[in-house]
C-alpha positions in Angstrom: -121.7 -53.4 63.1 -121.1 -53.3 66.9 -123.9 -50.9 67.4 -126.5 -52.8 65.5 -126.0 -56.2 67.2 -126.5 -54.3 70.4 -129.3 -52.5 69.5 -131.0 -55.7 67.9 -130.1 -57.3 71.3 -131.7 -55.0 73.3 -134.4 -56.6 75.4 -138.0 -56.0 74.8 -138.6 -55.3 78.5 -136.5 -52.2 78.3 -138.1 -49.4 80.0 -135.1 -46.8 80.8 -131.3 -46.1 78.7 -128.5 -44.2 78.4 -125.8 -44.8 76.0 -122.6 -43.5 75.4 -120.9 -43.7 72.3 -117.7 -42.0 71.7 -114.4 -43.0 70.3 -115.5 -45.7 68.9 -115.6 -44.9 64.9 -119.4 -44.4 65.0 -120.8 -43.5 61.5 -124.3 -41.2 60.9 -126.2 -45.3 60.5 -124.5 -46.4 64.4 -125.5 -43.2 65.5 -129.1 -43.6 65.2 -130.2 -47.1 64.9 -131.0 -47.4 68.6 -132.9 -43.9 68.3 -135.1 -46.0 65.3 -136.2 -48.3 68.0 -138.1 -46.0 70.3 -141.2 -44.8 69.5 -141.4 -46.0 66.3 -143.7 -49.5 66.4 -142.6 -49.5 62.5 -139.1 -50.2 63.2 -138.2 -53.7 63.1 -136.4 -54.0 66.4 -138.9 -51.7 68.4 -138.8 -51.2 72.1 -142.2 -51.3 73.2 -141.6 -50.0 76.6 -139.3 -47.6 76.4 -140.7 -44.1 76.3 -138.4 -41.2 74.4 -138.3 -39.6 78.1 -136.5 -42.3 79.1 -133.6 -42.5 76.7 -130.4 -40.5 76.8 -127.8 -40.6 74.2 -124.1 -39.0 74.1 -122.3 -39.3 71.0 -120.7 -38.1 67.8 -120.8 -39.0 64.4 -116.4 -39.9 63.8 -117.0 -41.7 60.6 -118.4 -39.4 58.0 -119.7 -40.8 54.6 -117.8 -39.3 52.3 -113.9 -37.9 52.3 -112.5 -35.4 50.8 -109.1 -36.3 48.9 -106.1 -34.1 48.4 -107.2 -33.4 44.5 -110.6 -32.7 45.9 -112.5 -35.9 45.2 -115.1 -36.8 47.2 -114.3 -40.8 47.9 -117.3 -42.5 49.9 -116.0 -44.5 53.1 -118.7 -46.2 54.3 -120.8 -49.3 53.2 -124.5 -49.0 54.1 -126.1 -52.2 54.3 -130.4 -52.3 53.9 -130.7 -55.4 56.5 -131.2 -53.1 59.8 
């Protein structure tokens, strides 16, 4: 959730950004909702100004979708919402 009010925050004026986002329990949706939002006028929070060149990101995916139990079972972790 932390990542997506900071991506929807981001201002419109934006023209250059690096992120870093590590240790922080990021899962695969975190990871790339602020990627979304350049060069894509589709995406609902696009950054007009703010040129692919310009963005940097470092970050791993630490929360993974699905777990694997002890018996083998695959147990899904994460609720994905359809409002970003």
């Amino acid at each position: 959730e932390g990542v997506l009010l900071i991506s929807r925050a981001l201002p419109k004026t934006l023209t250059s950004l690096s992120v870093v986002l590590l240790k922080n329990g990021i899962s695969r949706r975190g990871m790339f909702c602020i990627d979304r939002q350049v060069g894509d006028p589709s995406a609902e929070f696009h950054l007009p100004l703010l040129k692919p060149e310009c963005f940097s990101k470092v970050a791993d995916i630490e929360l993974h979708e699905f777990k694997e139990e002890e018996d083998g079972t695959l147990t899904r972790q994460l609720d994905f919402r359809s409002n970003f």
